[in-house]
N, C-alpha and C positions, 0 to 999 in steps of 0.2 A: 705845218704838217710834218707828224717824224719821219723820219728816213725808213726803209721796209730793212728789216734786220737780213746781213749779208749769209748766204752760203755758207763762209769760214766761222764766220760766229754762230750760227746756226750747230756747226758740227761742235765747235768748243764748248758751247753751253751742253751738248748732248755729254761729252768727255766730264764736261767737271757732274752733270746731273748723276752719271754713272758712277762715280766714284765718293756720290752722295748717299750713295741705293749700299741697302742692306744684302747686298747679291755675294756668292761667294768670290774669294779674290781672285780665285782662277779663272773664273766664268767671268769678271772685270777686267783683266788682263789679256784675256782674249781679244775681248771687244774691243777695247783699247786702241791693242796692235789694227785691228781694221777700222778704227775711225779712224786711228793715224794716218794709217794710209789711204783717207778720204780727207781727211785736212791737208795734208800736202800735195798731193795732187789736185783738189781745190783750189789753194793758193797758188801754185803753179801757173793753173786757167786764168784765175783770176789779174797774176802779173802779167802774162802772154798778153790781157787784153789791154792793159793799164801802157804796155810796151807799145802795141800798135797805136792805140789811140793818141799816146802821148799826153795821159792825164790820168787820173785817178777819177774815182764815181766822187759823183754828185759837184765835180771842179767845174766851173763854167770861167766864160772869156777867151783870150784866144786860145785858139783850135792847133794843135800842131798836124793835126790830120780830120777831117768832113767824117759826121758818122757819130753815132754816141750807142751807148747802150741800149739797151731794147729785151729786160729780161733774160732768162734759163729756160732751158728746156733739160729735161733727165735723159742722163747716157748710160749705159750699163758697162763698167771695167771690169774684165778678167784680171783676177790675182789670185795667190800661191793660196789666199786667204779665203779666195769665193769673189762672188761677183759681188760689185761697187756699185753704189747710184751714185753718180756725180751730178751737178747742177752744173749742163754746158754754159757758158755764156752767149747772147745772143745778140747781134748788132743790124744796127737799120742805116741806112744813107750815108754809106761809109763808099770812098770811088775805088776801092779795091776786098775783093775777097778777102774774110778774115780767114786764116786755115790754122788750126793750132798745129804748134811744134811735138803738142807731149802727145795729142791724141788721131792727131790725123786727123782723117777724114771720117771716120770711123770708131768702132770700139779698139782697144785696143788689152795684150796682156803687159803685165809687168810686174819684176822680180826685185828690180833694185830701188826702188823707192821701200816697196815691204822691209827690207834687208834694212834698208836705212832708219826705220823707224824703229825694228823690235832692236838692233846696233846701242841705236842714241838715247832710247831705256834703258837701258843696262849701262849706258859708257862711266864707268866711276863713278856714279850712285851722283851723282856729282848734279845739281839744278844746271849752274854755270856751263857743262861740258852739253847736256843736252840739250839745253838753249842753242848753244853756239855751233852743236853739227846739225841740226835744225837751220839757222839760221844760215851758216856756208851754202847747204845743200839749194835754199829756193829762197832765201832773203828772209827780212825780218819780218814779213807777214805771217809766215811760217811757223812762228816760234808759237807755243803754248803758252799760256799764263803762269806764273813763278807757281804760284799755292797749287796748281793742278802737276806741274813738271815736280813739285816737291812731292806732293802724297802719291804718284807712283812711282817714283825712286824709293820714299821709306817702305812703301808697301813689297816690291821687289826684295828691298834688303831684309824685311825681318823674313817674307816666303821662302827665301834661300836659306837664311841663317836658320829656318826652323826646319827645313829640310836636309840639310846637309848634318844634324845632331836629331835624327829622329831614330825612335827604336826600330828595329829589324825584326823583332821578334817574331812578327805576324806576316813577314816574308817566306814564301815558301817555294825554294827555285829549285827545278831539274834541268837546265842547264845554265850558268853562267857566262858572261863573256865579259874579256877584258883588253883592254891596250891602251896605249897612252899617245899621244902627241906635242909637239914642241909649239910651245910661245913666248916670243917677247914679253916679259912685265915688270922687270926689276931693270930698274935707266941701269947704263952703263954693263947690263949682264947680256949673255948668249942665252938663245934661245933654252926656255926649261918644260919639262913635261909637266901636262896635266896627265894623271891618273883615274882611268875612269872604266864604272864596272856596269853592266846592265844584264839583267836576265830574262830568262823565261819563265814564268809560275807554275805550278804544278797545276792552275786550270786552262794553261797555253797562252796565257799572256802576256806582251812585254813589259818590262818594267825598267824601269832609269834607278838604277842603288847606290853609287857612289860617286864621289868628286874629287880629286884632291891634286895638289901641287906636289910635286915631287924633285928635289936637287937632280933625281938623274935617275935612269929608268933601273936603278941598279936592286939588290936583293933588301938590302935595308928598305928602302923605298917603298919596294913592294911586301913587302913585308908588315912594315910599320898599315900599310892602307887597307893589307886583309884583317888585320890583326883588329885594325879601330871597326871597320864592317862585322866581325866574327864578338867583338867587344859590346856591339850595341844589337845584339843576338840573330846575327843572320846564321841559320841553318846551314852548313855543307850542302851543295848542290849534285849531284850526281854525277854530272861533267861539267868541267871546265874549257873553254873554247878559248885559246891565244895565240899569239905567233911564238919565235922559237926564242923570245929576247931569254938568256942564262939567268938575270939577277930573278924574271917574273917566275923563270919557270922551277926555279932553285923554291921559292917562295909560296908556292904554290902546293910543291910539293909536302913542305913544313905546316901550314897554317891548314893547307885543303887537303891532306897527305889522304883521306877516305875519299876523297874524289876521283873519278876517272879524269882522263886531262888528252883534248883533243888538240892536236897542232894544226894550226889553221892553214888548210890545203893551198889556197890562194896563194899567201905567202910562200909556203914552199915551192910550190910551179915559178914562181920568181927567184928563189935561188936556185931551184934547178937551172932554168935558162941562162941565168947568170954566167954559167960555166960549160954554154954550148956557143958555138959560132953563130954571126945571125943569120948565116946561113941557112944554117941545118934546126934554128928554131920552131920556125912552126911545124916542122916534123918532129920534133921532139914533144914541144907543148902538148899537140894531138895524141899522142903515144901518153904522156902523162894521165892527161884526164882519162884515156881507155881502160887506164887499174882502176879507177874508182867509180865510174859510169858502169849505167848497166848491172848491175851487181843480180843476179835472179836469185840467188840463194836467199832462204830466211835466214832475219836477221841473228847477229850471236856468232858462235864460233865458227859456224860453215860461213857466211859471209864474210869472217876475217881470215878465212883458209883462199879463198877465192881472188880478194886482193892479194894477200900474199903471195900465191901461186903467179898472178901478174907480173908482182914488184921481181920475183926469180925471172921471167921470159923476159921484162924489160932488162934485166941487170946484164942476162946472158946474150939480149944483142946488143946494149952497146960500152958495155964495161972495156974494151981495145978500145974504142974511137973516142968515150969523153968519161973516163974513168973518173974524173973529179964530179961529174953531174951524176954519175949510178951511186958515189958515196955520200953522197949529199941527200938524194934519195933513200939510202939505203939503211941510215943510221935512224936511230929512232923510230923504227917500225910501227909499235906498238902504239905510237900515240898516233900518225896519220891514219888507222885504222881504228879508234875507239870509239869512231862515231858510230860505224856498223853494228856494234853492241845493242842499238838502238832502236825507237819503232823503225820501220823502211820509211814512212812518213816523213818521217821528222829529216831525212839524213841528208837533202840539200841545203833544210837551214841549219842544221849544228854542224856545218863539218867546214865551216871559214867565216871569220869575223869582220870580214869587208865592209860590212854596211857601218860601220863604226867607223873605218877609214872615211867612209862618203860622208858622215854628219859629219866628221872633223873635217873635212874639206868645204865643208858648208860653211863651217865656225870659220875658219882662214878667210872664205870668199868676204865674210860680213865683217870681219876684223878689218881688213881693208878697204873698207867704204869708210870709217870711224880714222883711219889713221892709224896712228899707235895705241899701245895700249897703256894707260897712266898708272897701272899697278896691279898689283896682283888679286885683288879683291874683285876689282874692275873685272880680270883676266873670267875668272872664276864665273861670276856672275853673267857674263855674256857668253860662255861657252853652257852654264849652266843653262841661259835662257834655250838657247839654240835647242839645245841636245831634249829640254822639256819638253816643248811645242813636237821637236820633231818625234817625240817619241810617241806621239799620239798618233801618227801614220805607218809605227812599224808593225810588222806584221810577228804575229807570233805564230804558235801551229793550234790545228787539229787532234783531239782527241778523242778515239772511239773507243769503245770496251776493252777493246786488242789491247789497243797503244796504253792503256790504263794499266791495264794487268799486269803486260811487260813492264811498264817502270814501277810499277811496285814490287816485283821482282828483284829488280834490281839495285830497288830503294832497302829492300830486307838482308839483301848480298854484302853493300855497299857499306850502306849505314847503321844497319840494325842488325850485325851477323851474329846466327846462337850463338848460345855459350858452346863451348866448346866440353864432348860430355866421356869422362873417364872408361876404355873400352873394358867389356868385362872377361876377366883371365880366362883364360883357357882350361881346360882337366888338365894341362901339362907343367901351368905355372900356378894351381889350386895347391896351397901349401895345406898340411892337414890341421884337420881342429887341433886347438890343445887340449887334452884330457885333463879339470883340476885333479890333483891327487888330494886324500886327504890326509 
């Protein structure tokens, strides 16, 4: 009589079936990441029971423990991913409660197993490395078959490499955001930035647009990374959204010089505070955000007269007590205020690029489940996965006829301004005909 085909194989046969199927690679890779994290958490159940009993299925002879298997019943897991049917395991005549370790008693959520598996996809395109953070993380039960752990690693590598060299053309962005973050990928070097741009569309969708390694967040850097973007025909965006680093904003100003260019508020409320006691901070912080809160004016010049009228009442009380936090404030005016130019809608998400800090904190948390990082390719491609998946939860804006109209406005102001048209003289500078003689 054959043996009834197990749970784990069950899900593997489903992983390699899927990447058998004529389905798109995105819509593969998805699924992927959630049978991953139903194979390994699978496997997991399946060792916890192997550990109590003191045998593996279908072992007979002596017993290290009374009790054998007795079937699965289906459990529902909460993940980052959606909900999981697992195959509980089930045990009969055993003289102690089985309780498992990963699930309780219960259902349960979880974050770092998911983390682990879209990780050890990407980890250095590498069969060998995903095997083996597979195989640390829950043993060798764990591991995929080589030909399946291969065709998604090439599959990954060409979706990136055919990503990161595609045309731009057909991008169409009203506001862009940018910043970079530090990683380990080259042995023996300090940490180096990835470079990384993403926008908004001109139908209020988010979009992930660039990637790239950078020696140092410096103006070449940034430079060279608009340059290769603006090279494979991305459109000037209307605004730009960054923090205040010199080399980006020096760069910015050169490649995106018809953009408006918004300093990311976020950031600056942290060097303001920078340079108050922490005493008198969160009376400070409060007083910051009250220039930019609130704003009733329509948006345009009256709302940039408003904050500014602010940024003078904050300067004038407290320029004696922390003169270094009103000049830090005080400098660069024009870009902490060019969000307001904007629909009013739109102006809590363009006016700081935080959530770009949060997916890179995301990419760090998952970098350290993996270890190190084995190179720069490696680097790329797992900060690329991260930032993909997660881009399909960010939020973009709203647009209604208003907010339409305004930024075509100021898509004609910006980017498309007339010609400029010769005035016509005056009677006082009208020189007189010439009379031919003959």
């Amino acid at each position: 009589m054959s043996k009834r085909v197990s749970p784990i194989e069950s899900v593997r046969a489903d992983i390699d079936q899927l990447f058998a199927s004529e389905r798109e690679l995105g819509e593969v890779l998805e699924e992927v990441a959630r049978l991953g994290v139903r194979l390994l958490m699978q496997s997991a159940l399946e060792a916890e029971v192997t550990e109590f009993l003191g045998r593996e299925r279908y072992v007979r002879g002596e017993r290290a423990r009374e009790g054998s298997r007795n079937g699965h019943c289906a459990t529902t897991v909460k993940t980052t991913s959606g909900p999981i049917t697992l195959e509980r395991p089930k045990l009969r005549s055993t003289d102690e409660a089985f309780a498992s370790r990963l699930l309780g008693t219960g259902v349960c959520r979880t974050n770092a197993l998911e983390s682990l598996v879209i990780a050890s996809f990407v980890r250095g395109l590498s069969v060998r490395d995903v095997e083996a953070a597979l195989a640390e993380a829950l043993g060798s039960e764990a591991a995929l078959s080589k030909s399946t752990v291969s065709r998604i690693c090439e599959a990954i590598k060409l979706e990136f490499e055919t990503w990161r060299t595609r045309d731009l053309s057909d991008v169409h962005l009203d506001y862009l955001f940018l910043d970079g973050s530090h990683f380990k990928f080259h042995p023996g070097s300090p940490a180096e930035p990835v470079l990384c741009a993403w926008g908004i569309t001109t139908e209020g969708a988010p979009v992930l647009v660039g990637l790239a390694p950078g020696e140092s967040e410096s103006y070449d850097a940034w430079a060279d990374f608009l340059s290769d973007l603006a090279g494979r025909g991305l459109v000037p965006p209307l605004l730009v959204v960054s923090d205040g680093a010199p080399g980006l904003i020096g760069a910015c100003e050169v490649v995106l010089a018809k953009s408006l260019r918004q300093r990311c508020l976020i950031h600056r409320a942290r060097n303001v505070l920078a340079k108050v006691p922490k005493v008198a901070q969160a009376e400070v912080k409060a007083e910051f955000w009250k220039i930019f809160d609130d704003i009733d004016a329509p948006a345009g010049q009256q709302a940039v007269d408003v904050a500014r009228a602010r940024i003078a009442a904050f300067e004038k009380r407290y320029a004696s007590e922390y003169p270094a936090a009103v000049k830090c404030l005080t400098t660069d005016v024009a870009s902490l205020t060019a969000y307001l130019r904007f629909p009013k809608e739109h102006w809590k998400r363009i006016r700081h690029s935080n959530f770009i800090e949060r997916t890179f904190g995301e990419t760090r948390r998952r970098v350290k489940v993996i270890g190190r990082l084995p190179g720069e390719r490696s680097c790329l491609s797992l900060i690329w996965a991260v930032l993909d998946r997660g881009s399909k939860g960010w939020r973009g804006v709203k647009h209604t006829p208003a907010t339409t109209r305004a930024l075509a406005d100021l898509r004609r102001q910006l980017l498309e301004p007339p010609r400029s048209i010769a005035p016509t003289p005056t009677n006082e500078s009208k020189e007189e005909p010439v009379t031919a003689v003959a």
